[in-house]
Structures are given as structure tokens and as C-alpha cells.
C-alpha positions in Angstrom: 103.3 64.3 79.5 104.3 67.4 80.7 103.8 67.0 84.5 105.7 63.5 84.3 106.6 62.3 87.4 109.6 60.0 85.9 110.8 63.6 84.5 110.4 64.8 87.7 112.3 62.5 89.8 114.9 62.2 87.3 116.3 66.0 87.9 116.0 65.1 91.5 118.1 62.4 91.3 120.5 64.1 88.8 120.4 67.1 91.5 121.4 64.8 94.5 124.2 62.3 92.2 125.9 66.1 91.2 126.0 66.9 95.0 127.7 63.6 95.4 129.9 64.0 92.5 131.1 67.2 93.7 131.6 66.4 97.1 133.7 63.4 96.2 135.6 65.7 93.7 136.4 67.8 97.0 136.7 65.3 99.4 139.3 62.7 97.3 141.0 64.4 94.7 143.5 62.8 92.7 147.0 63.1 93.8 150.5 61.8 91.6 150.7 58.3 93.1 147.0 57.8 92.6 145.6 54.5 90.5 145.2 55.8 87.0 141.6 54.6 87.4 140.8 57.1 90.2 142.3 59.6 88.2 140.6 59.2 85.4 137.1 59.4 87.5 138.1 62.1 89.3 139.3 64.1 86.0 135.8 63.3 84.3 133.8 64.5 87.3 133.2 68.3 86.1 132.0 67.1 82.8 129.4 64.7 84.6 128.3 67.2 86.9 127.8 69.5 84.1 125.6 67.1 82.3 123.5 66.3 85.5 122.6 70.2 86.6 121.7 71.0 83.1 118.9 68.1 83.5 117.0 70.0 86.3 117.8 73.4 84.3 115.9 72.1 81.4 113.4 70.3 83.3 112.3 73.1 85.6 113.3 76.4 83.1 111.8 74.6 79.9 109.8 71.3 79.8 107.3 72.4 82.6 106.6 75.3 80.9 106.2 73.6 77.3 109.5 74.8 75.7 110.9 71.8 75.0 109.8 68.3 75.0 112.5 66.9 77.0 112.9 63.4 75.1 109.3 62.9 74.4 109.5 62.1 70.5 109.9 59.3 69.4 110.1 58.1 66.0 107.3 59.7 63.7 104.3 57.3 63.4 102.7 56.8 59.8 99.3 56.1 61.0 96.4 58.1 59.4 94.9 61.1 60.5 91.7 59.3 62.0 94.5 58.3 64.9 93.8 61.1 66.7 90.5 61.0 68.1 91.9 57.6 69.5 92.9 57.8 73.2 96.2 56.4 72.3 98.3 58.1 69.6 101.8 59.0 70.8 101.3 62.7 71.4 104.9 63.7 69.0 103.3 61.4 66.1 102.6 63.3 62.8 99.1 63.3 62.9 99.1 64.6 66.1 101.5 67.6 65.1 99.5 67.9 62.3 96.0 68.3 64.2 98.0 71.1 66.7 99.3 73.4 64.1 96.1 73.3 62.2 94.4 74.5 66.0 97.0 77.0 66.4 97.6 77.9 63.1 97.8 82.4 62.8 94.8 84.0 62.9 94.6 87.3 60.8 94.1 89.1 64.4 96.9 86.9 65.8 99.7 86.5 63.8 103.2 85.9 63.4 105.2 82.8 64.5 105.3 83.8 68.4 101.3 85.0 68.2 99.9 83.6 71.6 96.5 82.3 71.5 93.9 80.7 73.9 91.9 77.8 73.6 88.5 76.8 74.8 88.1 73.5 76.4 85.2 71.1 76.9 85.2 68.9 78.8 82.5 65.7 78.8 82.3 62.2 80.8 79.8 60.4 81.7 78.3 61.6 85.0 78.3 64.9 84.2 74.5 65.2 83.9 72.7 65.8 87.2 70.1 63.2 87.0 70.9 62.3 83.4 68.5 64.7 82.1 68.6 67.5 79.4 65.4 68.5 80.0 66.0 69.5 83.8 66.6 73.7 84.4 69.9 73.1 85.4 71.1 71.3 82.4 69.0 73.6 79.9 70.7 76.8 81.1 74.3 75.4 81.4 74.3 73.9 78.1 73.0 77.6 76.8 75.5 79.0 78.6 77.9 77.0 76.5 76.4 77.8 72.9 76.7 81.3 74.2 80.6 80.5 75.1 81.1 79.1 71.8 79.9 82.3 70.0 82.1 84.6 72.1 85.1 82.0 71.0 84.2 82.3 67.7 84.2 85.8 67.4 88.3 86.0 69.4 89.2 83.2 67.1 89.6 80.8 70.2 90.1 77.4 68.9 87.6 74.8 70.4 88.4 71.8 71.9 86.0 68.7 73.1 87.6 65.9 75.1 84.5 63.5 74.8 84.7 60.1 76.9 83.7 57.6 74.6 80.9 55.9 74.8 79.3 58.7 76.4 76.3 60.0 74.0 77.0 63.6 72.2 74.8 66.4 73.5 73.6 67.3 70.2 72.4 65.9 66.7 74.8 65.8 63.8 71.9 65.7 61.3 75.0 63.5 59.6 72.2 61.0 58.2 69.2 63.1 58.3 68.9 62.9 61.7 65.5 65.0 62.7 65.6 66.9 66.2 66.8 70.1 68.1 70.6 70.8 68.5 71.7 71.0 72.2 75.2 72.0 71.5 76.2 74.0 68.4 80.0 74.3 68.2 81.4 76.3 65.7 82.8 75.0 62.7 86.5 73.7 63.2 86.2 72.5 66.7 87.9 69.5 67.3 86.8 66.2 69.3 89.7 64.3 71.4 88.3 60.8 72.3 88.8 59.8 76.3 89.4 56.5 77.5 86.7 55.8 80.2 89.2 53.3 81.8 92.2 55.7 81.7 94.2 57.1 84.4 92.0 59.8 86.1 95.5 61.8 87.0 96.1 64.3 84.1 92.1 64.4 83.3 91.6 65.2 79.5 94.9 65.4 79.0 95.6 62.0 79.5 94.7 61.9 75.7 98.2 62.6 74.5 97.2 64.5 71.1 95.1 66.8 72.9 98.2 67.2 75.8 100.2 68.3 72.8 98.0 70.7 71.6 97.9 72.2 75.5 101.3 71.7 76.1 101.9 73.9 72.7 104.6 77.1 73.3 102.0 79.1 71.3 98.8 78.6 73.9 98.9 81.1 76.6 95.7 80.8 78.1 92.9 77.4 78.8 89.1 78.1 79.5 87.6 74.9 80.5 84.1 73.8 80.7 82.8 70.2 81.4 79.7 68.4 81.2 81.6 65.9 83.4 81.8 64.9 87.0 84.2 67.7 89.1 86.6 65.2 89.4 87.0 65.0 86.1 87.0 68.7 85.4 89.8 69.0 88.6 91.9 66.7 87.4 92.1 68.3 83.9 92.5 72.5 85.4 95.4 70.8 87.3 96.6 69.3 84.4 96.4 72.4 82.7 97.9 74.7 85.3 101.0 71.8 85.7 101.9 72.8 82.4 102.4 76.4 82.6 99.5 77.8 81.7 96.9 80.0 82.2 93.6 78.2 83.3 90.5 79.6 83.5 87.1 77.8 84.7 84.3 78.7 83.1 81.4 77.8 86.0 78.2 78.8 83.9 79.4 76.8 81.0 78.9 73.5 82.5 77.1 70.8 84.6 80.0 69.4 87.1 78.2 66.7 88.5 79.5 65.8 92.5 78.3 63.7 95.1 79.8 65.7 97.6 79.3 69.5 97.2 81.7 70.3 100.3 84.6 68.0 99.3 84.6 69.7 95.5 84.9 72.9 96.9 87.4 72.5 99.2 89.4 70.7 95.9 88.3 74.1 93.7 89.9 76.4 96.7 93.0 74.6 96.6 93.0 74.8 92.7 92.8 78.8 93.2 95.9 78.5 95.1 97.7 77.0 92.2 96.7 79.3 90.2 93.4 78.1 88.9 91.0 81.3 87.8 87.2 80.6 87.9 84.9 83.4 86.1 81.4 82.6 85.2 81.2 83.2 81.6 84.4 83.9 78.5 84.7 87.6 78.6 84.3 89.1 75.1 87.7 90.6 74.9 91.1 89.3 76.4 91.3 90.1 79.4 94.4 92.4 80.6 95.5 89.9 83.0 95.6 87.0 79.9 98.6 89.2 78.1 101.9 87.4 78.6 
């Protein structure tokens, strides 16, 4: 993950053994009647220290920023495609890659192989319905406030992204099977459905689901709208998430029911999500904004 705190403590610790190094490089230098073992140590010292400062370097300069994956691939998996809407799939496995290129694959008003692009992404957990209801004003309007996002992402060839905690029921019919009824959500055609486990770690939110971290995570993304039908909590956890890894995040409040059983608590999280760097607007503007170019 690209906020990993074993990353993170790792270029600490490779900053403060470096310091050591060079101190001890200063402080007992090898002299001619020194034990050929001390001089040996003391002669591979620079080469160590080298090694050590270039971890924080890359860690800092590249990996939070999605430029490398810092050791995160492991050999390719061979498991299907249907892998990743599972909550589990290695987020380097090649269905995984497969899914994020196809996402972020050049549009014919974004192209080349540096062509930055945003995504669009939905959040939905249980909880995220005040009262449980569709029918209640509240719901109604946000959930038209989202079909009305998805056009707008349509037209700027936004990619669209659901991370759906499973078990939780879809907010519209498939009409897979015949299935009679009205549509309460109508994505557009080519969005994409993450699954979430309901018993995962709350820290990185959506992203907990690796695929869909490697798809955020990608060099190519530049900018994150987020929506949830989802507790705040939820939708918190994933804008920080988002903004950990370099990028700008954008909270789309109209789009969205953020269920919270304590309205002053939530805000004071949201306010301190500004200060990171978190952007809240009420709906996707129709154009890039001038602030969203890199």
C-alpha cells in the first residue's frame, strides 16, 4: 500500500543506522595497526550508507507519490480475471494490472503515454443510508445528484469506480434476469465494481481493496472525486487514503448520503482533511478545473 507504515519506518530506520554509520566512520577510523576486521568495516561503510539514504530518497521522492512500487510485486499470480472484485488479490497480480490499464487506458481527448487522467470514485457500505430508506428526500436527491455526476464523468471520459462492501444490497436493478423495477443508480457503461471486505481494516478505506489501490496509486491518475453512500468514516478514511498517496482528492458532498452519528465529530475530521489537502465542491464541474492541471 502506498501509505505503508513498514515502508515508512523502514527509511526512518535506514535514516538513523546511516547517521550511526557515519559517525562511527568519523569517530573510529581505521588506522595501520588496526584488526583487518575493523578495517574491512570501516572501508565498506560509504557503500552502506549509500545504500541506506537512497531508501528514504526513494521512499519519500517516489513511492509516496506512486512512481515506483518500492518492492511491492511479487511474483505474477495466474488467477482469473474474476479475482478482482475479491477483496484479496495481490494488488501487482496480472489481473489486477490488467483491470488498471483497461481504466486508464488513452482516451482520444487524453492521449499519449504520460496523458493524466481523473477518476471518479464511489464509495458504498453499509450504513450509508440515513434510516435505510430510498424513498426518504434526502436519499432521492443524493442518489440524483449521483446519476447526474456520472453523466458529467461520462462526457470528460472519467473512468468510474465503485468500491461496494459486500453484502451490502446494490442501489439499482441490473434487469440481469429480467428483473422488473426503476433504476436508482445508472452508471455508465465501463464502470468498474471493487468488492470491500466488511471485516477489513477500516485504515486505508476503499483502498484497502488492493486492485482498486493499484488503480489509485497509478502514475497516470492525477486527480480522485469521491462520493459514498457510506458512513463518513468510511468516506474519511478512503479521501485520506487517497490524499496519502499523492493525489488530488476531491469530495463530491451532493453526490452522496455520508451517514454519521455524530455530526460535530465528522466535521471536525472533514476540517482536518482540508488541511491535508482534501478539496470538497458540491457537484463534478463539467470541465477540468484549472487547479486539476499538473
Amino acid at each position: 500500500m502506498r501509505a505503508s507504515r513498514t515502508k515508512s519506518l523502514l527509511s526512518i530506520m535506514a535514516s538513523v543506522t546511516s547517521v550511526v554509520l557515519i559517525l562511527i566512520y568519523w569517530l573510529a577510523p581505521a588506522e595501520p595497526g588496526s584488526h583487518r576486521l575493523h578495517v574491512l568495516l570501516i572501508d565498506c561503510i560509504p557503500d552502506a550508507v549509500i545504500v541506506l539514504v537512497a531508501i528514504p530518497i526513494v521512499y519519500w521522492l517516489f513511492y509516496r507519490r506512486g512512481l515506483t512500487n518500492m518492492g511491492d510485486c511479487p511474483l505474477f499470480s495466474e488467477d482469473d480475471d474474476a479475482k478482482i472484485a475479491h477483496p484479496q488479490p495481490h494488488r501487482c497480480d496480472k489481473p489486477a494490472w490488467a483491470v488498471c490499464e483497461k481504466i486508464l487506458a488513452p482516451t482520444a481527448n487524453n492521449q499519449g503515454p504520460l496523458a493524466r487522467q481523473d477518476v471518479l470514485l464511489v464509495v458504498e457500505a453499509e450504513g450509508g443510508l440515513r434510516s435505510g430508506s430510498l424513498e426518504s428526500p434526502e436519499a432521492r436527491k443524493a442518489l440524483a445528484a449521483l446519476n447526474a455526476t456520472f453523466r458529467t464523468a461520462e462526457a470528460r471520459e472519467i473512468s468510474v469506480l465503485f468500491a461496494r462492501e459486500q453484502g451490502v444490497a446494490t442501489h439499482h436493478t441490473d434487469n440481469k434476469e429480467g428483473n422488473a423495477g426503476p433504476r436508482d443508480l445508472d452508471p455508465p457503461a465501463g464502470s468498474t465494481v471493487f468488492a470491500l471486505d466488511p471485516d477489513r481494516d477500516n485504515a486505508d478505506g476503499a483502498l484497502a481493496n488492493p486492485a482498486l489501490d493499484l488503480v489509485v496509486s497509478h502514475p497516470r491518475v492525477r486527480t480522485v472525486y469521491v462520493a459514498g453512500i457510506a458512513p463518513a468514516g468510511a468516506v474519511q478514511a478512503t479521501c485520506r487514503a487517497v490524499l496519502q498517496r499523492g493525489k488530488k482528492t476531491v469530495l463530491l458532498e451532493a453526490a452522496g448520503t455520508l451517514a454519521s452519528d455524530d455530526v460535530e465529530r465528522t466535521e471536525i475530521a472533514w476540517r482536518r482533511l482540508a488541511a491535508e489537502g482534501l478539496a470538497r465542491i458540491d457537484r463534478l464541474p463539467p470541465a477540468a478545473l484549472e487547479s486539476d492541471e499538473p
